[in-house]
Short mmCIF file of the C-alpha atoms (twelve columns), coordinates in Angstrom:
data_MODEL
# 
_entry.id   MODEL 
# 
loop_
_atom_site.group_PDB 
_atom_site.id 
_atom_site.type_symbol 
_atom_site.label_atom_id 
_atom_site.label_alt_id 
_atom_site.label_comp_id 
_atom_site.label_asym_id 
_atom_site.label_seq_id 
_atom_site.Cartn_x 
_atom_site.Cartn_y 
_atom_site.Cartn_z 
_atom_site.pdbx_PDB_model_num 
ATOM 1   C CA . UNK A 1   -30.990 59.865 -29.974 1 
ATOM 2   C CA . UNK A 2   -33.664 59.895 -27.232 1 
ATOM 3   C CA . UNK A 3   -36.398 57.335 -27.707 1 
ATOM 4   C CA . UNK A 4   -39.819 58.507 -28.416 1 
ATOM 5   C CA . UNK A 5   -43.525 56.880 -28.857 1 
ATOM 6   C CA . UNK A 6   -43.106 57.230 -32.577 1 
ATOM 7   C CA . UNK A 7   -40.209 55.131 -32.668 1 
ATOM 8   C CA . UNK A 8   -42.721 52.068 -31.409 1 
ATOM 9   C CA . UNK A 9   -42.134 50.543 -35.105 1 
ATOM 10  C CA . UNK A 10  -38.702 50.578 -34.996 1 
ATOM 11  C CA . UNK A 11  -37.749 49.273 -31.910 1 
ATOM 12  C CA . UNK A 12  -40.237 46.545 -32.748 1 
ATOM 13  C CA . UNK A 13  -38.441 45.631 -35.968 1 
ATOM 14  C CA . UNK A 14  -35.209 45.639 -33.936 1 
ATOM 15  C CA . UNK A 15  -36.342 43.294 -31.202 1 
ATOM 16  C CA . UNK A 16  -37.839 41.120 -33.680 1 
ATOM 17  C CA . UNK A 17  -34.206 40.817 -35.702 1 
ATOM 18  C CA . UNK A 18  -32.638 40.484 -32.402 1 
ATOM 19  C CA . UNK A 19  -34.935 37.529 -30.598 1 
ATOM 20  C CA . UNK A 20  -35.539 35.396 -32.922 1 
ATOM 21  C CA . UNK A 21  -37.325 32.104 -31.421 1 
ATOM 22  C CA . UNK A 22  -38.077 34.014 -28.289 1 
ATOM 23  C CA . UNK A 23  -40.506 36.258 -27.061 1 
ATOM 24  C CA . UNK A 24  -41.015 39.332 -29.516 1 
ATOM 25  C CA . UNK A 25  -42.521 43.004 -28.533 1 
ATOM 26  C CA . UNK A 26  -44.748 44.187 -30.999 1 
ATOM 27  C CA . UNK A 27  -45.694 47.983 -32.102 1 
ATOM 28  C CA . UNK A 28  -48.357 48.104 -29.583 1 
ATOM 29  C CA . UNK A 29  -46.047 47.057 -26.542 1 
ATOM 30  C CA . UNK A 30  -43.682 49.963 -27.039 1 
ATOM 31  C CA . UNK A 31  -46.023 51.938 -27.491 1 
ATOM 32  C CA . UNK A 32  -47.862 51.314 -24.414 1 
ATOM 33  C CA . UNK A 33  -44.550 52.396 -22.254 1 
ATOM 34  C CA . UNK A 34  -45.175 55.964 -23.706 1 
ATOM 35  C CA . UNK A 35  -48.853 55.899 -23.928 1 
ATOM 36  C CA . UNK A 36  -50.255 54.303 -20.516 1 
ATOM 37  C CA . UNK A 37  -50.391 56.651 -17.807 1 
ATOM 38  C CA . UNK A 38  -49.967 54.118 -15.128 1 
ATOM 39  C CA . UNK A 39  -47.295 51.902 -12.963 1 
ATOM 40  C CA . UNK A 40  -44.835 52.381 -15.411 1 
ATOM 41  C CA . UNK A 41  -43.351 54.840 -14.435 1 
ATOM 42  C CA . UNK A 42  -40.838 57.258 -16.481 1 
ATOM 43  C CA . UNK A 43  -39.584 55.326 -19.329 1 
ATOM 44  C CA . UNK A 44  -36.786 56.664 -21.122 1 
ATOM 45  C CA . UNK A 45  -34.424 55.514 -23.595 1 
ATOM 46  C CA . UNK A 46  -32.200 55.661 -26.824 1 
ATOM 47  C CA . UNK A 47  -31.840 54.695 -30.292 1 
ATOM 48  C CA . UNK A 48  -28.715 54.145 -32.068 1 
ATOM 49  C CA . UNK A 49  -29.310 55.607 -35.668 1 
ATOM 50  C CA . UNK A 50  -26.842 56.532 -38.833 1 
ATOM 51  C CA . UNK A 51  -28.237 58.257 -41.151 1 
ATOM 52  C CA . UNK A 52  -31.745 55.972 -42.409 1 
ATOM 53  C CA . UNK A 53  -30.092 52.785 -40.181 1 
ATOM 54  C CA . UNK A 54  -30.578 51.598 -36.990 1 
ATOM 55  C CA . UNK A 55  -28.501 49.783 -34.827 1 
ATOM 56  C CA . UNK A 56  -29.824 49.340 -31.916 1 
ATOM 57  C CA . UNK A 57  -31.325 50.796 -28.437 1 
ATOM 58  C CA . UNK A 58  -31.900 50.464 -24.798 1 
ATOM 59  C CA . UNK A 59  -35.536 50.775 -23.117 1 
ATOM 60  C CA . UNK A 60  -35.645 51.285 -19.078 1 
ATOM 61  C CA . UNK A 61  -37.978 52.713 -16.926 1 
ATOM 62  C CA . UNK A 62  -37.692 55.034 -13.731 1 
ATOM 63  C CA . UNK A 63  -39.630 54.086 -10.465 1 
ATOM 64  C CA . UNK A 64  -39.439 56.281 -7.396  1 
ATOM 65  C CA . UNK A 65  -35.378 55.639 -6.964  1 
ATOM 66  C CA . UNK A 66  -34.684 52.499 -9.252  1 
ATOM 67  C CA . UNK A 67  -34.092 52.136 -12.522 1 
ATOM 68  C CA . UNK A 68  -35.085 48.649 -14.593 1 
ATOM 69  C CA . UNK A 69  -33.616 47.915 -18.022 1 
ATOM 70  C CA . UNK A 70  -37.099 46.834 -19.812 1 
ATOM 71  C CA . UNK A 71  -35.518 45.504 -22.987 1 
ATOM 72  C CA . UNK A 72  -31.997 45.593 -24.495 1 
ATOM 73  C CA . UNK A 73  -30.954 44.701 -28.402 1 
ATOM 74  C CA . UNK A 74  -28.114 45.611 -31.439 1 
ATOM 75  C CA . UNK A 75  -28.718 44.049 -34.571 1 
ATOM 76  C CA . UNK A 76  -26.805 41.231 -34.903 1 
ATOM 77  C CA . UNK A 77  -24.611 42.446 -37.955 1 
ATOM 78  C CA . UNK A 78  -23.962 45.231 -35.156 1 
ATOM 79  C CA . UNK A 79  -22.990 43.143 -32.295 1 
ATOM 80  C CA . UNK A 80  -19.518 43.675 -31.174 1 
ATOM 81  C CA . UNK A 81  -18.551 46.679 -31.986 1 
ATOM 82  C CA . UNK A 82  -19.162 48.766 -29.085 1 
ATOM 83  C CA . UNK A 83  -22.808 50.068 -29.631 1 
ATOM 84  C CA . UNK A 84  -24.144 48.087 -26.930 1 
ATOM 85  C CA . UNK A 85  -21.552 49.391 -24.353 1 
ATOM 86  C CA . UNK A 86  -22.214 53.083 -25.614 1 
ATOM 87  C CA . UNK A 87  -25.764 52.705 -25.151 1 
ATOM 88  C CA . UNK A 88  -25.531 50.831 -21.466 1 
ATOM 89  C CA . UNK A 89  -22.952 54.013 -20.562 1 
ATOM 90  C CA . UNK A 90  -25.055 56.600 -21.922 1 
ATOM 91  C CA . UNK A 91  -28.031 55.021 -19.110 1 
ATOM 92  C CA . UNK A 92  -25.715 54.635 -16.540 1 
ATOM 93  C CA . UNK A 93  -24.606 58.814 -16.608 1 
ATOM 94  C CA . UNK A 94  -28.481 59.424 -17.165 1 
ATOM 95  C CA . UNK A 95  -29.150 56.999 -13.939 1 
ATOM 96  C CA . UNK A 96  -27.756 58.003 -10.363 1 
ATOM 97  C CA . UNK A 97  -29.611 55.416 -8.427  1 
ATOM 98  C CA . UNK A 98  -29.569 51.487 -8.620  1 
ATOM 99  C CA . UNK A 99  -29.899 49.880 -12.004 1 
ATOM 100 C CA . UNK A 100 -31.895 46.393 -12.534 1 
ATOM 101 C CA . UNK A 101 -32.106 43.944 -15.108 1 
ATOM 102 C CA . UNK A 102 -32.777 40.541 -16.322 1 
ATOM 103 C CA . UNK A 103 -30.885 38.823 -18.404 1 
ATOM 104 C CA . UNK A 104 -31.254 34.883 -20.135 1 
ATOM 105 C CA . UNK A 105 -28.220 32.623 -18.452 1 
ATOM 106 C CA . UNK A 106 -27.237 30.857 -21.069 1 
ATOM 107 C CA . UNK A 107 -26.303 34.910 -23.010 1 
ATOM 108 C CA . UNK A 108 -23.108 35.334 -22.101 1 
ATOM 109 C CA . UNK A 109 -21.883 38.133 -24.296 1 
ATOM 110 C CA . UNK A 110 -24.481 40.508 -22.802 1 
ATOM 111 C CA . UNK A 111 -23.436 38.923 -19.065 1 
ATOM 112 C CA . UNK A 112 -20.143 39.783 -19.691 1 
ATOM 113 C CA . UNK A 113 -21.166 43.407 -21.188 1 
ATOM 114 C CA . UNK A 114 -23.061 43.643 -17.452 1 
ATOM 115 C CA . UNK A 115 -20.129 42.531 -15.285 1 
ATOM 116 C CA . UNK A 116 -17.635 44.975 -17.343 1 
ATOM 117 C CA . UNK A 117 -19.938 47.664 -16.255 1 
ATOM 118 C CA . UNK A 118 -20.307 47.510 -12.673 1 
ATOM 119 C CA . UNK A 119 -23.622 44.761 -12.985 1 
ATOM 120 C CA . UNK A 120 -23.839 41.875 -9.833  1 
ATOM 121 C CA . UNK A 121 -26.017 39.156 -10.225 1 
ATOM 122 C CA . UNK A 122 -28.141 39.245 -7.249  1 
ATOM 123 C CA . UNK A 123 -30.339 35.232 -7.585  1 
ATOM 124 C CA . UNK A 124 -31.863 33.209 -11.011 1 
ATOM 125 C CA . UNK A 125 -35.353 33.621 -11.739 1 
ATOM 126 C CA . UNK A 126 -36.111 30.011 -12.808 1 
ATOM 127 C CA . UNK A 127 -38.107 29.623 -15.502 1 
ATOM 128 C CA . UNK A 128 -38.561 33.156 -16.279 1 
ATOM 129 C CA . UNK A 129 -38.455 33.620 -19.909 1 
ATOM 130 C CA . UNK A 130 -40.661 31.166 -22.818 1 
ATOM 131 C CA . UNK A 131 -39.539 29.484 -25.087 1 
ATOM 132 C CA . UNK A 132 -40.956 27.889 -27.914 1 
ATOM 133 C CA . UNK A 133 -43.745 25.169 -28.094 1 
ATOM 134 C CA . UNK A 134 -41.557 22.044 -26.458 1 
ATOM 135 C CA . UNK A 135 -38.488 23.785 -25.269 1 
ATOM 136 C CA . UNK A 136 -38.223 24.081 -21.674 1 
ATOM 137 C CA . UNK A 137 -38.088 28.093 -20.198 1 
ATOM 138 C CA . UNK A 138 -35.251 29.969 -19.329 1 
ATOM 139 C CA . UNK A 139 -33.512 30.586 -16.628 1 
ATOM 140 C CA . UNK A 140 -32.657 34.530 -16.038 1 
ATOM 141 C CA . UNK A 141 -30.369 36.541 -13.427 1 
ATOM 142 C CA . UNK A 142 -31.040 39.146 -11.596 1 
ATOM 143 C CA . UNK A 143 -28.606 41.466 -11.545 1 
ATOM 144 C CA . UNK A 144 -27.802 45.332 -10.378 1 
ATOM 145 C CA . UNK A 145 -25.638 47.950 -10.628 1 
ATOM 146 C CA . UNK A 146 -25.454 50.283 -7.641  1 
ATOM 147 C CA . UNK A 147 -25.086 53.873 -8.327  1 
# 
């Protein structure tokens, strides 16, 4: 189902389950995608839901004629078994023009997802994502898909 503002909590408790040790969004971060009235852009999005549970969902934002994949995550009990894929397909029929993304280099499972799907890595952002007190940063790629 299409994301909405309301859905702020959720996709919160979602990105907490699914970054653990890393850098979580809170309430107030999705809900400023929906809320400011600025650079954004056109965010759009969806949530995977059954009944009272959710799985999972995919968060990206429109600019001018590029799309960028804001934030990405299925439960890990969820991992797996397609949701993921559905979700990444579902953006790339709503998205006719180049798709971004970053992604940690060291996740492989989601690199892989990427690469089955059309996604090039383009260069490494060093550094690019924290990391806990005393762990050194991430490295991320860039990568596209070209519509």
């Amino acid at each position: 189902m299409p994301i909405v503002a309301e859905d702020a909590e959720t996709l919160a408790l979602i990105h907490a389950e699914c970054f653990l040790g890393q850098q979580i969004w809170s309430k107030d971060s999705f809900e400023d995608f929906f809320t400011s009235n600025n650079s954004w852009g056109r965010v759009l999005g969806w949530l995977v839901v059954q009944g009272e549970q959710h799985f999972g969902f995919i968060l990206a934002r429109r600019i001018v004629q590029e799309c960028e994949i804001l934030t990405f995550a299925v439960k890990p009990d969820f991992q797996g078994k397609g949701i993921g894929r559905l979700l990444l397909r579902r953006l790339l029929e709503e998205m006719e023009i180049p798709i971004f993304l970053e992604v940690a280099t060291d996740n492989l499972a989601a690199i892989s997802l990427y690469e089955s799907e059309g996604f090039e890595v383009l260069t490494v952002r060093r550094n690019y994502y924290e990391a806990e007190p005393g762990e050194a940063r991430k490295d991320a790629y860039l990568m596209r898909c070209r519509k």
